[in-house]
C-alpha positions in Angstrom: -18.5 -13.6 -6.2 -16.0 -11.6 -8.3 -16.4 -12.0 -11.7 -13.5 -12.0 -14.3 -13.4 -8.4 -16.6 -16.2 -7.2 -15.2 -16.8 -3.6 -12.9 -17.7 -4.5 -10.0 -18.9 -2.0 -7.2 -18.4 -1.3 -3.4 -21.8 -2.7 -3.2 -20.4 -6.1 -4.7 -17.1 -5.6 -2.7 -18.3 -5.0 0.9 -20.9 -8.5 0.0 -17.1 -10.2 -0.7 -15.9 -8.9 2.4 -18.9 -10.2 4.6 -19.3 -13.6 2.9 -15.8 -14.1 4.0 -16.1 -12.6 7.3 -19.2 -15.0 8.0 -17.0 -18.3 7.6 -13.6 -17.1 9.3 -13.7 -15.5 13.1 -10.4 -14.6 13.2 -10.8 -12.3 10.0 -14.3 -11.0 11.8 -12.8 -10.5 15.0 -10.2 -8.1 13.2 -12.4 -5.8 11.0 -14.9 -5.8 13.9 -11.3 -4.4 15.8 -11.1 -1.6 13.9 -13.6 0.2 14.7 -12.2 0.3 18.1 -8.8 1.6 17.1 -7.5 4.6 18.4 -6.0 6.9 16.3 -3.7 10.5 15.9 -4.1 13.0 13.6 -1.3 14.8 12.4 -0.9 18.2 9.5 2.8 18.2 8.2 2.9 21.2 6.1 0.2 20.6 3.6 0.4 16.3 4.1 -3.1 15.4 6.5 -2.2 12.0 8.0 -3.4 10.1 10.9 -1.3 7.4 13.0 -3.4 4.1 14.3 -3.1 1.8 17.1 -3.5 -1.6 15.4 -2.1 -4.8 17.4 -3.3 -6.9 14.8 -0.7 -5.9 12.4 2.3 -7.0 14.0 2.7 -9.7 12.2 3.1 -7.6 9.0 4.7 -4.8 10.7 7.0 -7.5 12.6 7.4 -9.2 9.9 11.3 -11.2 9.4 11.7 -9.9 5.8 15.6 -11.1 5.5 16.5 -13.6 2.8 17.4 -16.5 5.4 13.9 -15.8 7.6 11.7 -15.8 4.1 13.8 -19.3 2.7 12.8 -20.6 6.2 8.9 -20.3 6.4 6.4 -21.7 4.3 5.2 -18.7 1.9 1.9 -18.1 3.3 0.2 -16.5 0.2 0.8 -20.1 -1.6 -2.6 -21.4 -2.3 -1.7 -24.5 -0.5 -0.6 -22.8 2.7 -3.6 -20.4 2.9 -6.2 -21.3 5.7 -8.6 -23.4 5.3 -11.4 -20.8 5.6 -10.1 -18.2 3.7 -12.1 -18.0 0.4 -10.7 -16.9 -3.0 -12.3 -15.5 -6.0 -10.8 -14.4 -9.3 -10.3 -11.1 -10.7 -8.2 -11.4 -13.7 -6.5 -14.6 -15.1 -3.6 -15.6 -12.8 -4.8 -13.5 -9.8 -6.8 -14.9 -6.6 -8.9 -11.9 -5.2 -8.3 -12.5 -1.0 -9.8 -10.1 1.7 -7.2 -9.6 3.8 -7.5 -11.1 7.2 -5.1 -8.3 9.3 -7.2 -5.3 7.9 -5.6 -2.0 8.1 -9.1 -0.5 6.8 -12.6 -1.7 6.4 -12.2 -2.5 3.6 -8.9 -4.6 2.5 -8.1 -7.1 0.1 -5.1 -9.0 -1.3 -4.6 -9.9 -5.3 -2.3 -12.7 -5.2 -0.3 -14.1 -8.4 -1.5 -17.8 -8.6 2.4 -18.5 -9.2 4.9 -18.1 -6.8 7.2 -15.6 -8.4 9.2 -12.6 -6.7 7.7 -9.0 -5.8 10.2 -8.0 -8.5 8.2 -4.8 -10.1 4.3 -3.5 -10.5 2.5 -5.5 -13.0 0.6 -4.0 -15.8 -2.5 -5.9 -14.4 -2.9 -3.5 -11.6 -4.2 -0.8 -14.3 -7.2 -3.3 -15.6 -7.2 -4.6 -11.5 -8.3 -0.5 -10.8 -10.0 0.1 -13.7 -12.3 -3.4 -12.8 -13.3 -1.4 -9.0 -13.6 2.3 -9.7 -13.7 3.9 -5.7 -11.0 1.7 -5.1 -7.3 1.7 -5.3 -4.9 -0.9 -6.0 -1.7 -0.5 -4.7 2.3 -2.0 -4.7 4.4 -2.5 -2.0 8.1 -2.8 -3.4 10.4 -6.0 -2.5 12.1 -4.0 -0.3 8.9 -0.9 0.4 6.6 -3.0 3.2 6.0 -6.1 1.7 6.0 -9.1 4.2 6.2 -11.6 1.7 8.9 -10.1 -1.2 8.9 -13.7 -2.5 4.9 -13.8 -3.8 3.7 -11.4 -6.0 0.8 -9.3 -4.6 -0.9 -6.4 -4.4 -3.8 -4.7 -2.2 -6.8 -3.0 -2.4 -8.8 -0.1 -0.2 -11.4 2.4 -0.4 -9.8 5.5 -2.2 -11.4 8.2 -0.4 -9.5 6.4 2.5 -5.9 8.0 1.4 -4.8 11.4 1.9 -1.8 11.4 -0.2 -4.5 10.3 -3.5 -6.5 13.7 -2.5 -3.4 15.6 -2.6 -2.3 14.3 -5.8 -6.2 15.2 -7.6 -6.4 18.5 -6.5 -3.2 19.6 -7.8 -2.7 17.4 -10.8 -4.9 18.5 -13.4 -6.7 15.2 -15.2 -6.6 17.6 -18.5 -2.6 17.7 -17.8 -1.8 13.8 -18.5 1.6 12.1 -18.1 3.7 12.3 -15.4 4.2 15.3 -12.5 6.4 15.8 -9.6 5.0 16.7 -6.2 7.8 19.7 -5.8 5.6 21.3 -9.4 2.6 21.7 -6.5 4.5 23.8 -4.5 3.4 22.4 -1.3 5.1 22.0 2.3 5.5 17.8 2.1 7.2 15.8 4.5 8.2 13.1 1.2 8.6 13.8 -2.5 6.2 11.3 -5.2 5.7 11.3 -8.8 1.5 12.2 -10.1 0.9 10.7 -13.4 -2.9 10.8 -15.1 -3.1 8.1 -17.6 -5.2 8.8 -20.8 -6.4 5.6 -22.9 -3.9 6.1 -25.4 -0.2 5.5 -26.7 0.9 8.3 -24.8 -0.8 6.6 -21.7 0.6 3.3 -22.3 4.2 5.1 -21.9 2.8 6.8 -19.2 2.0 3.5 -17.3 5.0 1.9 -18.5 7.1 4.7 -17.0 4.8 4.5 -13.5 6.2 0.3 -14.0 9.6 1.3 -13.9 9.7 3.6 -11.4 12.9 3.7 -8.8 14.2 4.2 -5.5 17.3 5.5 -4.2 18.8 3.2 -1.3 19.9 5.3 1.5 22.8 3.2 2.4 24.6 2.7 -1.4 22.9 5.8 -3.0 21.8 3.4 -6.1 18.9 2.8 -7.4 16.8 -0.2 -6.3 13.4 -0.9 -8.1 12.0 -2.6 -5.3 12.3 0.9 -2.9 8.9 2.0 -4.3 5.4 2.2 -3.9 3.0 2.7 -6.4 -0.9 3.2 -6.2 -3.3 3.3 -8.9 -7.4 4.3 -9.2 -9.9 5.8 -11.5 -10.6 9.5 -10.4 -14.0 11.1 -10.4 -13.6 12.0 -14.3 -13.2 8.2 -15.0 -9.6 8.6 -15.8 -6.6 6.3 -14.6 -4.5 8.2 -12.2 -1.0 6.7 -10.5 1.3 7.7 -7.8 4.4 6.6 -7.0 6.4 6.9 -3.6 10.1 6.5 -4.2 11.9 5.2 -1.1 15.4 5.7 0.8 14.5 2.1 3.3 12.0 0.2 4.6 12.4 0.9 8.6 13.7 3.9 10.0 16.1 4.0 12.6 13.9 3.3 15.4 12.9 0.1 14.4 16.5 -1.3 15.5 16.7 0.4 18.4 17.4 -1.0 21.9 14.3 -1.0 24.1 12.9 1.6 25.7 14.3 3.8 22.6 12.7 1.2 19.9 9.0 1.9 18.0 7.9 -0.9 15.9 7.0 1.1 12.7 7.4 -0.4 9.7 6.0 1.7 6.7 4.4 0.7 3.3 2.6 2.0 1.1 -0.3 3.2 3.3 1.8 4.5 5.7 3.0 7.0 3.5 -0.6 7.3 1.6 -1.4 9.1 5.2 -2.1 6.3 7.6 0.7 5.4 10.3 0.3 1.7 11.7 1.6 1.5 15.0 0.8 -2.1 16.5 2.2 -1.4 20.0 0.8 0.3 22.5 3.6 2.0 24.2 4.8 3.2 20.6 1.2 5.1 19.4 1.5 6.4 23.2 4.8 8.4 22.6 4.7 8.9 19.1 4.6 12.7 18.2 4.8 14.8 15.1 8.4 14.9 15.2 8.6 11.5 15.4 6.5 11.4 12.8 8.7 13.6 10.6 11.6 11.9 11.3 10.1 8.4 10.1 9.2 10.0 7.3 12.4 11.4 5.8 14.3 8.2 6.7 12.5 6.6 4.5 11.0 8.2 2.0 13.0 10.4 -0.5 13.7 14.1 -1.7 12.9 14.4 -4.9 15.9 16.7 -6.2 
């Protein structure tokens, strides 16, 4: 059991998981699926990432995410339409604390608002949210950045050592360098620009964070600026300190998602997709994808930073 403003530890969070996982064989089925998954590793530059064959996420990766398909179907983070079996804790006031049942990694959880409001922009909550599981990150998929329901406010939770893109941003932002950093100051060969901030518990951090909140993307399409083009991450490093990074996007699908079959790969990256880790759901897809491929996915949709 979660319990409200209180640290809780991977010890308490994997008991979560398997409480839930005891009651629900579809959710037990899926996280005992990963550890069959096949994966590809990838180096672009200085980026480590890995793609994964996961069928079970083709319901998020597939996902109808058009204003006419959303109005349509019931929204399926609603308390009321949640299954029956699926158990729900509380982690701050306002917020259910899920495991997800389509895990991308063994560890996976969902922090759902308890009203239905609009993915319209990080809430501050997800700083006490991290600061409440220290090894884990709590992370923001924008409206229009990988979230399969942009009409319930959410957010999601993994293991932090899980995400290459959170190592990168440690070993070149210095924790005794705090606000905010671009990834061209590292001078590193990346496939994506992002934005490194290290927030100090202060009123400089507070406009750090605030900053992080606010944070951008450019739409490839109209060249404007769409705050719901973003993904954001944050965690408590090994120093104790409250780090953030934020992935500006150009889309939500590249190209090949609307291709014409054979031509078509059903990739449809968030935010852990560009942390490092690739979900591919079809076979044929993880099959042909190749590091150019790979590249090209990436700089459709993320951004350039100047």
């Amino acid at each position: 059991m979660i319990t409200m403003n209180k640290r809780v530890s991977l010890d308490d969070l994997s008991e979560q998981r398997d409480a839930q996982l005891a009651l629900w064989p579809l959710a037990k089925e899926n996280y005992s699926a990963l550890g069959r998954v096949e994966t590809k590793v990838f180096r672009l530059g200085d980026f480590p990432m890995m793609a994964m064959h996961n069928p079970a996420r083709i319901k998020s990766t597939g996902a109808a995410v058009d204003k006419k398909s959303i109005e349509e179907r019931p929204c399926f983070l609603c308390r009321d339409n949640r299954p029956e079996q699926q158990l729900q804790d509380t982690i701050l006031p306002g917020w259910d604390f899920l495991v997800n049942p389509y895990p991308i990694l063994p560890m996976h959880f969902t922090i759902v608002s308890t009203r239905h409001v609009p993915q319209s922009g990080l809430p501050l909550e997800a700083a006490s949210m991290a600061e409440m599981m220290p090894g884990m990150t709590v992370f923001f998929n924008g409206a229009r950045a990988g979230a399969s329901a942009p009409d319930h406010l959410h957010l999601q939770a993994v293991m932090t050592s899980e995400l290459p893109l959170l190592r990168i941003a440690e070993d070149n932002h210095p924790s005794g360098r705090p606000g905010i950093m671009s990834s061209d100051d590292f001078g590193l060969d990346l496939p994506f620009g992002f934005f490194s901030a290290v927030i100090t518990p202060d009123d400089c951090g507070m406009g750090t964070l605030a900053a992080v909140a606010k944070a951008e993307g450019v739409d490839a399409v109209s060249e404007e600026p769409d705050p719901g083009l973003v993904n954001t991450f944050l965690w408590i490093d090994k120093e104790g300190l409250l780090r953030a990074v934020v992935v500006p996007r150009s889309a939500h699908r590249p190209s090949c998602y609307f291709k014409d079959e054979p031509d078509k790969m059903v990739i449809s990256p968030g935010a852990l997709d560009m942390a490092g880790i690739m979900v591919v759901p079809r076979r044929e897809d993880f099959e042909r994808l190749d590091i150019d491929g790979v590249k090209e996915i990436y700089s459709e949709t993320g951004c350039r930073l100047k």
